[in-house]
Kinemage of the C-alpha trace (Angstrom):
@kinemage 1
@onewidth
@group {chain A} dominant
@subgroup {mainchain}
@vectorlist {calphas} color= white
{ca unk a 1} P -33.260 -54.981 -10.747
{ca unk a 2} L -30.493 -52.805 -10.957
{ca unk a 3} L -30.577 -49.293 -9.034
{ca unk a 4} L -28.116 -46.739 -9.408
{ca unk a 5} L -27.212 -43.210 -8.511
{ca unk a 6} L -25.182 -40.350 -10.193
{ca unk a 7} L -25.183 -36.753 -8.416
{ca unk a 8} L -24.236 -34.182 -10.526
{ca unk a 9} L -24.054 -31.464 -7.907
{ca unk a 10} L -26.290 -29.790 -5.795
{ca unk a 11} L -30.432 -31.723 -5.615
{ca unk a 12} L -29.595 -32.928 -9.791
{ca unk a 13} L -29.839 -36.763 -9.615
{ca unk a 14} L -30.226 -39.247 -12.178
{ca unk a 15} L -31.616 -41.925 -10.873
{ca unk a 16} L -31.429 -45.677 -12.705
{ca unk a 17} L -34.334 -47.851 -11.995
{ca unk a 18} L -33.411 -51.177 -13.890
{ca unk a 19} L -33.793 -49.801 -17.661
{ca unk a 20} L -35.585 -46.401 -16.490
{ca unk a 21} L -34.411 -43.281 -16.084
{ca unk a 22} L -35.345 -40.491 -13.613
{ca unk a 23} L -33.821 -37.234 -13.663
{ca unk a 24} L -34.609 -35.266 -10.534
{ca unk a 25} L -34.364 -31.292 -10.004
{ca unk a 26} L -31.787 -31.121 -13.055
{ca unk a 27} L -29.854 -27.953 -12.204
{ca unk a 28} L -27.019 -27.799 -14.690
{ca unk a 29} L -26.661 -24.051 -16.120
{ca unk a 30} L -24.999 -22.105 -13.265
{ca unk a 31} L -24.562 -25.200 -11.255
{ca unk a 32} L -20.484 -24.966 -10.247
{ca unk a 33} L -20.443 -28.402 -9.277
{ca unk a 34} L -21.926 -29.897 -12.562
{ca unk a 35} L -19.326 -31.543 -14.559
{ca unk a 36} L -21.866 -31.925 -17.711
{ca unk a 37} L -24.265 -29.788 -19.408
{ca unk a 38} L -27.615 -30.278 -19.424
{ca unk a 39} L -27.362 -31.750 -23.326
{ca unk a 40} L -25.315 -34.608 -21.914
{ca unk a 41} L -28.885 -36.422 -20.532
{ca unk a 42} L -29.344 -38.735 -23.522
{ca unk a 43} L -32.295 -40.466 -22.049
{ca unk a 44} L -34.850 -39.569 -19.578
{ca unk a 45} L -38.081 -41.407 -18.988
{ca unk a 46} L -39.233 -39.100 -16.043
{ca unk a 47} L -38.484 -35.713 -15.175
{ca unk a 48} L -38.781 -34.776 -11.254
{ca unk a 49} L -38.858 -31.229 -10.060
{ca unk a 50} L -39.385 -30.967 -6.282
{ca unk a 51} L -40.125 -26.710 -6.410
{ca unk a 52} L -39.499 -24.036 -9.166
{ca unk a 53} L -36.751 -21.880 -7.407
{ca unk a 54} L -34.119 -22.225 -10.250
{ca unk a 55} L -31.533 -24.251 -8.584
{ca unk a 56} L -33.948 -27.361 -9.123
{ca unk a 57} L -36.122 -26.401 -11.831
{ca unk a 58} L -32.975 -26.501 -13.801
{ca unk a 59} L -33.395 -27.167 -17.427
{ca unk a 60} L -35.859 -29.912 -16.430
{ca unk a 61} L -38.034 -27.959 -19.721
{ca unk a 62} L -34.801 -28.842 -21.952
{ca unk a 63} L -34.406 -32.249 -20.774
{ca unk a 64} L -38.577 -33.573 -21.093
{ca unk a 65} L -38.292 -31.914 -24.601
{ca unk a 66} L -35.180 -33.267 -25.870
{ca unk a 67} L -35.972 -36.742 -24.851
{ca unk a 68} L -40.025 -37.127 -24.583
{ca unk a 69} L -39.864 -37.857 -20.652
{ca unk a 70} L -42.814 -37.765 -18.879
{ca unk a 71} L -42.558 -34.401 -16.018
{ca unk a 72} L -44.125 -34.634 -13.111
{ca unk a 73} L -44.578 -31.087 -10.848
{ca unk a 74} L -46.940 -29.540 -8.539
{ca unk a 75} L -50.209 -29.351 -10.403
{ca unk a 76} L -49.751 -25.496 -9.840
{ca unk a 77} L -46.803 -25.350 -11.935
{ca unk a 78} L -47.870 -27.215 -15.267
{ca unk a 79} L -49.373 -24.433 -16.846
{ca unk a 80} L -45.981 -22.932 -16.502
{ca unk a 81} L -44.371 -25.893 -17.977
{ca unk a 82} L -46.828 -25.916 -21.071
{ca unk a 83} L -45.928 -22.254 -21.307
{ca unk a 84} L -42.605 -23.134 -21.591
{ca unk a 85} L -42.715 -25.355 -24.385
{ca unk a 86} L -43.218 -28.987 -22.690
{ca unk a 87} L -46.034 -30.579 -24.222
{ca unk a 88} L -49.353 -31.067 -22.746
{ca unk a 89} L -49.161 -34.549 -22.979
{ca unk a 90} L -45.742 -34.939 -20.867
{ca unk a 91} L -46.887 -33.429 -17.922
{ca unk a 92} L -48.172 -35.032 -14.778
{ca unk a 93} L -49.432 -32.493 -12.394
{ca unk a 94} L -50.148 -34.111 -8.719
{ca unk a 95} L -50.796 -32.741 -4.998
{ca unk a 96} L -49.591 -33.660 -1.905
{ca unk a 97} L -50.363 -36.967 -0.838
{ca unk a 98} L -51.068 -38.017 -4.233
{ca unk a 99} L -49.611 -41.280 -5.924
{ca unk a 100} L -49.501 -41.813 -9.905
{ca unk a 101} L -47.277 -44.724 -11.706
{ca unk a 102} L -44.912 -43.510 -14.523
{ca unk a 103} L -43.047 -46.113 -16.074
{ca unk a 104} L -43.960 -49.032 -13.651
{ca unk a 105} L -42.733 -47.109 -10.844
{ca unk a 106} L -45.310 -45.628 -7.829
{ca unk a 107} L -44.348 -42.437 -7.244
{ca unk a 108} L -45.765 -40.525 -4.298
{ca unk a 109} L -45.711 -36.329 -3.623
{ca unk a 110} L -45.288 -35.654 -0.299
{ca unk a 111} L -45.048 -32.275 1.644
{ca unk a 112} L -41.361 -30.402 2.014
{ca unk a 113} L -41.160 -27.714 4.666
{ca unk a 114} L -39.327 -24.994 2.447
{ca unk a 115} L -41.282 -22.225 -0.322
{ca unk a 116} L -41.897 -22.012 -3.779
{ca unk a 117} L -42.519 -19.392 -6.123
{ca unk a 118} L -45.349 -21.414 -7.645
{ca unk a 119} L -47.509 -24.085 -5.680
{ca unk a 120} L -45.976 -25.828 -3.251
{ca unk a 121} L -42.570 -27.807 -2.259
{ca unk a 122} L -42.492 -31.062 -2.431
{ca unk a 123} L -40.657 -34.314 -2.083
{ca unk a 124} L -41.224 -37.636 -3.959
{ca unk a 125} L -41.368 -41.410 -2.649
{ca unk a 126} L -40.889 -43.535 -5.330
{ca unk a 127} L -41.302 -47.230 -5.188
{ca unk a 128} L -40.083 -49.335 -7.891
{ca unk a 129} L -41.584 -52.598 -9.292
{ca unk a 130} L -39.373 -55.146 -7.509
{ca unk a 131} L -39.846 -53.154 -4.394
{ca unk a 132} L -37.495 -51.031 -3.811
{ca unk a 133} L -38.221 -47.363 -2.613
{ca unk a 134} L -36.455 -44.079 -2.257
{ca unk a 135} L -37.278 -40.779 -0.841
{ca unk a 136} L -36.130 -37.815 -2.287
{ca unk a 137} L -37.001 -34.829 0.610
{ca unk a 138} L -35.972 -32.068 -1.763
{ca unk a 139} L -35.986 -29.043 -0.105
{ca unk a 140} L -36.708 -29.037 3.225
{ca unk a 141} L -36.379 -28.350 6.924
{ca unk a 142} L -36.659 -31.143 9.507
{ca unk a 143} L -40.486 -32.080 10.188
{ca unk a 144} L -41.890 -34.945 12.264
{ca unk a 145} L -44.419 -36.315 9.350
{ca unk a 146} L -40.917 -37.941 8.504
{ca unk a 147} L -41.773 -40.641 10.939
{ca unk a 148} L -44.544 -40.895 9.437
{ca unk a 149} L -42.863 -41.941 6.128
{ca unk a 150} L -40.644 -44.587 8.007
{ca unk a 151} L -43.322 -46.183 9.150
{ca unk a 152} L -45.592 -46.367 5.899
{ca unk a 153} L -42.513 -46.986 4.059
{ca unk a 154} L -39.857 -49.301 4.196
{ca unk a 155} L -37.229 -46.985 2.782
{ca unk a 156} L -34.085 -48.354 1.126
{ca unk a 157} L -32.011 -44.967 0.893
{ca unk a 158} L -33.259 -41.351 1.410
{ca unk a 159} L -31.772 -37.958 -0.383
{ca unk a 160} L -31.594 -35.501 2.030
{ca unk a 161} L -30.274 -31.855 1.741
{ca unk a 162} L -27.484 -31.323 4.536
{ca unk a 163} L -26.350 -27.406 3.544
{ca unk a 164} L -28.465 -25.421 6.375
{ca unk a 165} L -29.142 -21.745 5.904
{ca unk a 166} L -32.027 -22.706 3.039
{ca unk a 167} L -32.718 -26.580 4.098
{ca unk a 168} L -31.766 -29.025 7.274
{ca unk a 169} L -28.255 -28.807 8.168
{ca unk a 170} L -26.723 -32.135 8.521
{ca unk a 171} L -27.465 -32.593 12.663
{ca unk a 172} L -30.943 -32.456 10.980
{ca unk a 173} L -30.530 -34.558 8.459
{ca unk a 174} L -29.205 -37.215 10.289
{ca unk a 175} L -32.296 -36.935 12.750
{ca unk a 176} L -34.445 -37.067 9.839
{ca unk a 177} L -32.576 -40.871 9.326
{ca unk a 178} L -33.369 -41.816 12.905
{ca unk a 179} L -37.233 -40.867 11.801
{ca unk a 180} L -37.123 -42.609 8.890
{ca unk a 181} L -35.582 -45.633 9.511
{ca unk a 182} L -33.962 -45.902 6.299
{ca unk a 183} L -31.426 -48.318 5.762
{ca unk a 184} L -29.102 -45.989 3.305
{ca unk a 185} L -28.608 -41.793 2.995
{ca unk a 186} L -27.209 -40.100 0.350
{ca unk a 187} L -26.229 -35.883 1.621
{ca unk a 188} L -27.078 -33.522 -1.318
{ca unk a 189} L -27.295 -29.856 -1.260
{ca unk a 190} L -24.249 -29.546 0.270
{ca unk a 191} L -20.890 -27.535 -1.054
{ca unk a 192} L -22.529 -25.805 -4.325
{ca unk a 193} L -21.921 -22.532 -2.642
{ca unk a 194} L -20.101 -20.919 -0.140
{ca unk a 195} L -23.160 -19.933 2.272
{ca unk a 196} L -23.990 -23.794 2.640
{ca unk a 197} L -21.886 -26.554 4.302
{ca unk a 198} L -18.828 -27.610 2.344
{ca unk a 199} L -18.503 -31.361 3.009
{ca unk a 200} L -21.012 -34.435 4.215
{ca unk a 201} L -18.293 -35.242 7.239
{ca unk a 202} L -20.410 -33.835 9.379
{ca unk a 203} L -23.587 -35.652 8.377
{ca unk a 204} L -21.445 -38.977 9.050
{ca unk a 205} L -20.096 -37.953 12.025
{ca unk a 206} L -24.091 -37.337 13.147
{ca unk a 207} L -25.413 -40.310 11.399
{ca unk a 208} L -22.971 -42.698 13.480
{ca unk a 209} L -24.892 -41.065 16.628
{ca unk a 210} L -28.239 -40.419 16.126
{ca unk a 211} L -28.901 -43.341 13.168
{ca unk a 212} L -26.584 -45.470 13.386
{ca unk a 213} L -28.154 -48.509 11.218
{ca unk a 214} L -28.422 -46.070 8.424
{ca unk a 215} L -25.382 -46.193 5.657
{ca unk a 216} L -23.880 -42.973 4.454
{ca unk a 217} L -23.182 -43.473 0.621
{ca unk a 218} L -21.158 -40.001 0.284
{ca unk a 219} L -21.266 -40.143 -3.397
{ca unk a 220} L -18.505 -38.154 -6.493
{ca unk a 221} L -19.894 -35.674 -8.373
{ca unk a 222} L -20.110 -37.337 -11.850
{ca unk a 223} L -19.856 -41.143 -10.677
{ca unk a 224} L -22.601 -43.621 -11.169
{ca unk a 225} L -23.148 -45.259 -7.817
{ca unk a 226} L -24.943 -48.444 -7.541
{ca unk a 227} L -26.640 -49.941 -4.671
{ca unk a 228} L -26.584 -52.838 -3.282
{ca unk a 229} L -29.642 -54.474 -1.824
């Protein structure tokens, strides 16, 4: 099966699971390192959003709508979503810990150490049918659990924020690699705006110490990456 990446600045990810599609926190509007409008996702089967600050919520409302892709949330926030036009029926609302399968793929909430306006952060672990799994921290600070996730996981690549100020800087990040033994990282929330660190060179330069069986995939804003396995 085929697994790809594309970043499209900031936590936005689109994520290619052989034929399926998950979009994850897809901040576009106001997003200065977006080089595509929300209106360019032509397919989605599932919409991720990790928290409801609005650099992650995005336009993930815009997105399920104009292509009928399942959203999954914290159940706090679906009553939100519904409010907001997404129909009832295209909503997953979960809690930490929790597991459902969209689209032949197990995906897992687990806890991010960050806020929320509504409910909870939250990361995702999502396994897909032939086995491979990713973990997507969101927004977060470095928390020892993360071991916990190596270990009940065998983790192919992790997306971890690297900015500081609002998440882990990338010392932290890379730490978070050593915990959870994953074989692949891919920096995110990084160089979107002048408060948070510019570049992921510092996140490799850690990563070589602290993890250095994990891969750094650095990846272009805009370019489809796909992984090897």
């Amino acid at each position: 099966m085929q697994h790809t990446f594309t970043w499209n600045g900031h936590s936005n990810f689109t994520i290619g699971c052989g034929d399926k599609i998950i979009v994850v926190d897809p901040f576009y509007e106001g997003n200065p390192k977006s080089c595509n409008s929300w209106e360019s996702v032509s397919k989605a089967d599932i919409v991720l959003v990790t928290h409801d600050h609005g650099d992650h919520l995005g336009q993930a409302v815009e997105i399920s709508k104009a292509t009928g892709a399942t959203l999954v949330c914290i159940f706090d926030l679906v009553e939100k979503m519904i409010a907001a036009g997404v129909s009832a029926e295209r909503i997953i609302g979960m809690n930490i810990g929790g597991t459902v399968e969209v689209c032949g793929i197990q995906i897992k909430m687990v806890q991010a150490m960050h806020s929320a306006p509504t409910g909870a952060p939250a990361g995702y672990i999502m396994t897909s049918e032939d086995g491979y799994c990713v973990y997507f921290a969101g927004d977060t600070g470095l928390f020892s659990s993360m071991e916990l996730f190596g270990k009940l996981h065998d983790i192919d690549v992790a997306m971890l924020p690297t900015g500081g100020w609002f998440t882990m800087d990338s010392g932290d990040a890379a730490y978070a690699c050593k915990l959870l033994r994953c074989r692949a990282a891919i920096p995110m929330h990084y160089g979107t705006f002048p408060i948070l660190e510019q570049g992921a060179q510092s996140f490799i330069d850690h990563c070589a110490e602290l993890a250095p069986e994990c891969e750094v995939w650095e990846l272009e804003v805009g370019v489809m990456f796909e992984a090897e396995r």
